[in-house]
VOPAGU-2260 file (C-alpha; in pm, 1 decimal, decimal comma):
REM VOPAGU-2260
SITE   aa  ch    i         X         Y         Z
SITE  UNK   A    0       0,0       0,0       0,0
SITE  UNK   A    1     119,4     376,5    -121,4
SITE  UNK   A    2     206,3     570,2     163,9
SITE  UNK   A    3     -24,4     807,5     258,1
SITE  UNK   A    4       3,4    1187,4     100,4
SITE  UNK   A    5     172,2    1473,9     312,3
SITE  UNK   A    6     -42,4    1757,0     407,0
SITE  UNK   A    7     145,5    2107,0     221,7
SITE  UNK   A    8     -29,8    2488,3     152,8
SITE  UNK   A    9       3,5    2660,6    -214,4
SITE  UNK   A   10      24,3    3036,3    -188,5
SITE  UNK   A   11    -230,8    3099,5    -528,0
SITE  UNK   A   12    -193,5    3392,1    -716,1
SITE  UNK   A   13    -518,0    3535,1    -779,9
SITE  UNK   A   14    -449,1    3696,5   -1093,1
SITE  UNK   A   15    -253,5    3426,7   -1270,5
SITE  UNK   A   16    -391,7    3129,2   -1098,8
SITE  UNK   A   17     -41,9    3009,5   -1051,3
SITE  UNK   A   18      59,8    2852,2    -728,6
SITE  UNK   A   19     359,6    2793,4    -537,3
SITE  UNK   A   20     360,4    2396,6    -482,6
SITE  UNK   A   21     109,0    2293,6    -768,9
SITE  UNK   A   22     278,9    2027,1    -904,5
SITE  UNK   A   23      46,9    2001,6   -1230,3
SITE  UNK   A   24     -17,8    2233,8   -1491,0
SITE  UNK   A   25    -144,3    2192,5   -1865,7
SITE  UNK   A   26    -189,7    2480,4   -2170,6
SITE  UNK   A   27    -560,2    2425,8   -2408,6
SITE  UNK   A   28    -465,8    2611,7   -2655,8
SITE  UNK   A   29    -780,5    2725,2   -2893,9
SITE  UNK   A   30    -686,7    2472,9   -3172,7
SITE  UNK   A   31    -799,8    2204,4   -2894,9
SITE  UNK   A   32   -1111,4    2400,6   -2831,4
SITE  UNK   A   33   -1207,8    2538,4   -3157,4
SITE  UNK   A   34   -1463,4    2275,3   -3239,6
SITE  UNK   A   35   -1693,5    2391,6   -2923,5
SITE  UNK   A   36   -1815,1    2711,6   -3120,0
SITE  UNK   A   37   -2099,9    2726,5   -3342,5
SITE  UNK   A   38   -1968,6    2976,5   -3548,2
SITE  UNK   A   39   -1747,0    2819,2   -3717,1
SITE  UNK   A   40   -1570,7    3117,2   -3981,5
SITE  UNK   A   41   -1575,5    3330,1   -3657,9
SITE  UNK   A   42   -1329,4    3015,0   -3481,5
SITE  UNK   A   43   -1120,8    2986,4   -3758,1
SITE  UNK   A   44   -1036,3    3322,2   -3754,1
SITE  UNK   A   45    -857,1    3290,3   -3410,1
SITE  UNK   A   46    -529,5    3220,9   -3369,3
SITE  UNK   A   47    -491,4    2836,1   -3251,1
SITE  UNK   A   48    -169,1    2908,8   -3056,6
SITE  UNK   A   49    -318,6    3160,8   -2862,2
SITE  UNK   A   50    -408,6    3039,7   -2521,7
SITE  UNK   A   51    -766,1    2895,5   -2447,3
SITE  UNK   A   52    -730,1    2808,6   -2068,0
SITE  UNK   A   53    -485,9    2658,3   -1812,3
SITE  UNK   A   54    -519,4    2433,6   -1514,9
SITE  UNK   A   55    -275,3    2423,3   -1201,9
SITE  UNK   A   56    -329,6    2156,0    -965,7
SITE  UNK   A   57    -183,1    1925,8    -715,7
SITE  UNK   A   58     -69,5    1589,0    -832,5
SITE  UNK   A   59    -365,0    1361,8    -941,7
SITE  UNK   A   60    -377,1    1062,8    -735,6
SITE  UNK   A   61    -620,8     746,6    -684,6
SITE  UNK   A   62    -533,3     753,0    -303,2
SITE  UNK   A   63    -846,8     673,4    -129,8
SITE  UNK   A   64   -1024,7    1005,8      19,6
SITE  UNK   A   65    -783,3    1220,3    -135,3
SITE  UNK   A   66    -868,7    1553,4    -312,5
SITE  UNK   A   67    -779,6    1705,8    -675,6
SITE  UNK   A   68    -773,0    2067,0    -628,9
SITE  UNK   A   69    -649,0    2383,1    -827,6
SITE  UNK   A   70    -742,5    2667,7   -1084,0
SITE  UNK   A   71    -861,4    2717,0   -1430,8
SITE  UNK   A   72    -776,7    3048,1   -1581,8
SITE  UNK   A   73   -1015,3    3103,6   -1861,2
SITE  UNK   A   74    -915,0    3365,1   -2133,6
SITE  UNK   A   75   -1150,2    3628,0   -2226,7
SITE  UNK   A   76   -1325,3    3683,1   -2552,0
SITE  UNK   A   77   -1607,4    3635,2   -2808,6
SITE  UNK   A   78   -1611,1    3365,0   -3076,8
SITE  UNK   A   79   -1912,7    3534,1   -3268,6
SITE  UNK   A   80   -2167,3    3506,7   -3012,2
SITE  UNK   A   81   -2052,2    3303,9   -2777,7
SITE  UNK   A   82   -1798,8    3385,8   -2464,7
SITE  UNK   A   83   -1519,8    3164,7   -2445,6
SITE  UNK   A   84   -1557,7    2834,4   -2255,9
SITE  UNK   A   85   -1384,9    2554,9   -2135,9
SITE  UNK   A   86   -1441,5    2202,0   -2326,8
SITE  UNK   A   87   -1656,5    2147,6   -2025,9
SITE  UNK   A   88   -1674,2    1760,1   -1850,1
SITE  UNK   A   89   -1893,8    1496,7   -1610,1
SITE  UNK   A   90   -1710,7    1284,8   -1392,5
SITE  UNK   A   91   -1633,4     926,2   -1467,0
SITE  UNK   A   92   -1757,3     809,7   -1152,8
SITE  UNK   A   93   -2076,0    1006,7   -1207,8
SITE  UNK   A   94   -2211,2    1072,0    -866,0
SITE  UNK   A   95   -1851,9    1279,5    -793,9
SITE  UNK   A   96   -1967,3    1696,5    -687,9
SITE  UNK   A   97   -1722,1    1941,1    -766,1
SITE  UNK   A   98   -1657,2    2302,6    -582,0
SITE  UNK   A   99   -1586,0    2625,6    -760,6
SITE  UNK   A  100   -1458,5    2936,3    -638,0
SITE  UNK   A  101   -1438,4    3234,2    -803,1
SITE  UNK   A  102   -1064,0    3407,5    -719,4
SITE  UNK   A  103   -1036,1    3681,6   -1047,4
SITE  UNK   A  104   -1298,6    3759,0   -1341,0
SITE  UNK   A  105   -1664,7    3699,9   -1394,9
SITE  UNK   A  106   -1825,7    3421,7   -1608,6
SITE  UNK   A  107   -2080,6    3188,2   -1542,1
SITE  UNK   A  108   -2120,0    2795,3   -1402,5
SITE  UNK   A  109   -2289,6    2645,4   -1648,9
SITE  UNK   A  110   -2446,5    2329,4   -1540,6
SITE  UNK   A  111   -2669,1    2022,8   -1733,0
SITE  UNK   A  112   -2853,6    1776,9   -1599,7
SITE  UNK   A  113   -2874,2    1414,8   -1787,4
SITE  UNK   A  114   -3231,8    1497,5   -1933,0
SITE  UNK   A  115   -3074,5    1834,7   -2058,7
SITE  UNK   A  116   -3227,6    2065,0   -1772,7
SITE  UNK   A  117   -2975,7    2383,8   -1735,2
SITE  UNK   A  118   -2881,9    2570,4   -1513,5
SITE  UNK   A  119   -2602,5    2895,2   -1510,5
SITE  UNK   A  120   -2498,4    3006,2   -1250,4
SITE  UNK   A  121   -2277,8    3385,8   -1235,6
SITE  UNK   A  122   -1999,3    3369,8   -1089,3
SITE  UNK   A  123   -1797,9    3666,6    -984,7
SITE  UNK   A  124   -1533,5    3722,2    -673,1
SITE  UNK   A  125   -1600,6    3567,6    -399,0
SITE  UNK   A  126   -1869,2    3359,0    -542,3
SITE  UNK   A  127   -1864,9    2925,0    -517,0
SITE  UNK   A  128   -2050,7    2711,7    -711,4
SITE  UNK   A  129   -2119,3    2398,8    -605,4
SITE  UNK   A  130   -2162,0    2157,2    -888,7
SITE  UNK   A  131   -2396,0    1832,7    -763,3
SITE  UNK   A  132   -2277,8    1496,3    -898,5
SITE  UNK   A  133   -2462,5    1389,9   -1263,5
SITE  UNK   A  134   -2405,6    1718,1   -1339,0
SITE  UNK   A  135   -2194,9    1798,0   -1688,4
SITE  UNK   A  136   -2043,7    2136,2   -1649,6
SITE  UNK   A  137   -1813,9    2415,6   -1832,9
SITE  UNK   A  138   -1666,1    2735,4   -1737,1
SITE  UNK   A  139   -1727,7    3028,3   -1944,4
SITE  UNK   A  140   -1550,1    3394,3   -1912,3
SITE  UNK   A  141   -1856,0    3682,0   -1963,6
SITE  UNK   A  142   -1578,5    3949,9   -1856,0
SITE  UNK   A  143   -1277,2    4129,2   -2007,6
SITE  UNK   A  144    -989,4    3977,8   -1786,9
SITE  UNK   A  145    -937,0    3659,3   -1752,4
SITE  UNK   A  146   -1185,6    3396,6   -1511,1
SITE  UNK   A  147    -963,6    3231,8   -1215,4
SITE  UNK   A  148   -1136,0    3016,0   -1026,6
SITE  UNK   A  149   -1046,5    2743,5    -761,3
SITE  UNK   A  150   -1171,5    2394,3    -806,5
SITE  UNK   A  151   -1190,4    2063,1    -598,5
SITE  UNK   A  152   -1327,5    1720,6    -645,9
SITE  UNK   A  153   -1224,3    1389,2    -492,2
SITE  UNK   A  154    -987,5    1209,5    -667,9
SITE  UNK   A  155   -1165,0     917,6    -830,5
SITE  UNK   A  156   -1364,2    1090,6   -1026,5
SITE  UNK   A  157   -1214,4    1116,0   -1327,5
SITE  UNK   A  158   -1324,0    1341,2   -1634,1
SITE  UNK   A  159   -1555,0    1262,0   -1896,9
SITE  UNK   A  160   -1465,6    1508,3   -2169,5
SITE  UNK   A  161   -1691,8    1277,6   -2443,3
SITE  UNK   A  162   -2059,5    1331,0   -2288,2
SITE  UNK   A  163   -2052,5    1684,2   -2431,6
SITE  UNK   A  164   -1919,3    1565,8   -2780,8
SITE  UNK   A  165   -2152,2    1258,6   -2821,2
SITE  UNK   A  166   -2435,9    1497,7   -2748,0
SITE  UNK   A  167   -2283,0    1808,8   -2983,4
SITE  UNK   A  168   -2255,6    2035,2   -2735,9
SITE  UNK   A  169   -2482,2    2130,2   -2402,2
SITE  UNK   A  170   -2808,5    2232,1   -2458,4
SITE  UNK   A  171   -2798,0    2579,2   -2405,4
SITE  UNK   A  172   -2529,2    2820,4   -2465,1
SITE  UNK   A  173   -2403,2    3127,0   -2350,7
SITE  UNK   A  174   -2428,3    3442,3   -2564,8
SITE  UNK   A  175   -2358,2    3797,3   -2539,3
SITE  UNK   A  176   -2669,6    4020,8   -2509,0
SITE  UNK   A  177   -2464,1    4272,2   -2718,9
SITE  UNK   A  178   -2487,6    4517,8   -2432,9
SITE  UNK   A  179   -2229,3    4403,5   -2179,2
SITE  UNK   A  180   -2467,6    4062,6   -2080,6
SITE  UNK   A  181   -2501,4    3787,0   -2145,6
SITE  UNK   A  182   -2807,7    3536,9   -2198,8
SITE  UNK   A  183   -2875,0    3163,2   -2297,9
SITE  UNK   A  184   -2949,9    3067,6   -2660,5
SITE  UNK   A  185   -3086,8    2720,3   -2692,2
SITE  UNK   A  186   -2820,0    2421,4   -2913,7
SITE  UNK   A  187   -2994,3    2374,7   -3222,4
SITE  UNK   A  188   -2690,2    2119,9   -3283,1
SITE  UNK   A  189   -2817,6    1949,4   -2927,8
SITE  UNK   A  190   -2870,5    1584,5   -2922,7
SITE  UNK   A  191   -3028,7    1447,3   -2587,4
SITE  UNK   A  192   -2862,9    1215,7   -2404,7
SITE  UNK   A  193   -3189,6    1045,5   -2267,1
């Protein structure tokens, strides 16, 4: 049997989302996101090698009770209508909740049921989302700067990137109101998953 973890702290820069001891960290660049957006001429006219979104976090492990935690710093900006967004996930083990806090930014939670039933929820400093297990959600950046927010989930859980793609897309999606808002648009792409 693995010996058991050591407890440490990580001093998180709100700003950056960068932390002293995470000992993970991975780049989506938009090329690896640019299939998400329904407008397509509007993606390809981004850059792929600019940067998408990044993830800190502590070294994933399967040790029983333990905890995956970090940021995601989501970059700001429109891809026609649409606000820039993570590829968005479930857990594996499906009955796994995840926390969100909001350190930098403003955006919005947005969550799915498995029958398709939505739900987005803002989130600006200060704010935590807490996303129920079942739940598929993405992060998406309504703001100007870019959305940091702390995340934690046990460490079993696993991610389910596929659930979104099998189902082309969420069912609703997050738009800008034109007027410094934002509201949901349904997916005519949608496919339900039940």
């Amino acid at each position: 049997m693995s010996a058991s973890p050591s407890p440490f702290t990580v001093s998180i820069d709100a700003e950056t989302g960068s932390g002293s001891a995470f000992a993970e960290h991975y780049v989506k660049y938009f090329r690896d996101v640019a299939d998400i957006f329904v407008d397509t001429a509007a993606a390809a006219a981004v850059d792929g090698d600019s940067v998408a979104y990044e993830v800190y976090s502590n070294e994933r492990t399967k040790h029983p009770g333990a905890l995956v935690f970090g940021t995601s710093v989501l970059m700001p900006g429109l891809i026609g209508e649409e606000f820039m967004m993570t590829r968005g996930h479930a857990h594996e083990i499906i009955d796994r909740a995840e926390v969100y806090y909001c350190l930098a930014g403003q955006g919005v939670m947005l969550m799915e049921d498995e029958a398709g039933r939505t739900i987005a929820e803002p989130l600006t400093v200060g704010d935590a989302v807490y996303v129920p297990g079942r739940w598929i959600h993405r992060s998406v950046n309504t703001g100007d700067q870019p959305l940091v927010t702390l995340f934690c989930f046990a460490s079993d859980a696993g991610q389910d990137y596929s659930v979104i793609d099998r189902s082309k897309g969420m069912a609703r999606r997050v738009i800008t109101d034109g007027i410094g808002g934002w509201h949901l648009r349904e997916n005519e792409q949608y496919l339900p998953r039940i």
